[in-house]
C-alpha positions in Angstrom: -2.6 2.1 10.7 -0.4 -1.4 10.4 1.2 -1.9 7.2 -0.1 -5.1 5.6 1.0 -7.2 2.1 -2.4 -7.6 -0.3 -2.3 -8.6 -3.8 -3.9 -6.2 -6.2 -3.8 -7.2 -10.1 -0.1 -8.8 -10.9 1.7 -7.3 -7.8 1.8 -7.1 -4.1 1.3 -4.0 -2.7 2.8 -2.9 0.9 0.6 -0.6 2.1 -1.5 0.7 4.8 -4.9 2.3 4.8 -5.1 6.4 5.0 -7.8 9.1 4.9 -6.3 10.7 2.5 -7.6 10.6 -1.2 -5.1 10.6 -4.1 -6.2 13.7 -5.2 -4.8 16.2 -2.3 -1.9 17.4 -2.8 -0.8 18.2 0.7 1.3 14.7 0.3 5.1 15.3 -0.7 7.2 12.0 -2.2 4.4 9.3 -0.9 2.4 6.9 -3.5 -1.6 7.2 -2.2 -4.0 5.3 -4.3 -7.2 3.9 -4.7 -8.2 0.1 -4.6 -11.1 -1.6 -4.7 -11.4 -5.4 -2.9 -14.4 -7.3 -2.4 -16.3 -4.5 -3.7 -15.1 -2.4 -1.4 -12.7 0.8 -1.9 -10.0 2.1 0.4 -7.4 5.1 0.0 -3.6 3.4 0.9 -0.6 4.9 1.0 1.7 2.5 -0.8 5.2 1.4 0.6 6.0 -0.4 -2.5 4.8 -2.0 -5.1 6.4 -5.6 -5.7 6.1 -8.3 -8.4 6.2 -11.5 -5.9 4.9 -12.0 -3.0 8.3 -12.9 -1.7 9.5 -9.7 -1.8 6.9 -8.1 -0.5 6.9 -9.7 2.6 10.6 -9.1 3.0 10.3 -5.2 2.2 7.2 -5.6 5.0 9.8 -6.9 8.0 11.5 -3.6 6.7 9.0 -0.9 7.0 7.3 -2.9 10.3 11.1 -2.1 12.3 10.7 1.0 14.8 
């Protein structure tokens, strides 16, 4: 799946969707939650969480390198 910036609440989440739910614990050291947009919910795994959308896209470029 290709990481993408979307604003949820007051941040800017990098993430990316997953099929995994937050509740198995077979993930070590990675943020998976639950959001709900357009009355729609996905499972993402969560690069970070950023307060501007500035810095989101910045830590995107990051995580998008091979």
């Amino acid at each position: 799946m290709k990481w993408k910036v979307i604003a949820y609440g007051d941040s800017h989440l990098v993430c990316r969707k997953t099929w995994h739910s937050p509740l198995w614990m077979g993930i070590v050291k990675k943020d998976i939650r639950t959001v709900t947009l357009k009355n729609r919910t996905f499972s993402v795994e969560v690069f970070a969480d950023c307060s501007t959308s500035e810095l989101a896209h910045k830590l995107l470029k990051l995580v998008e390198r091979p």
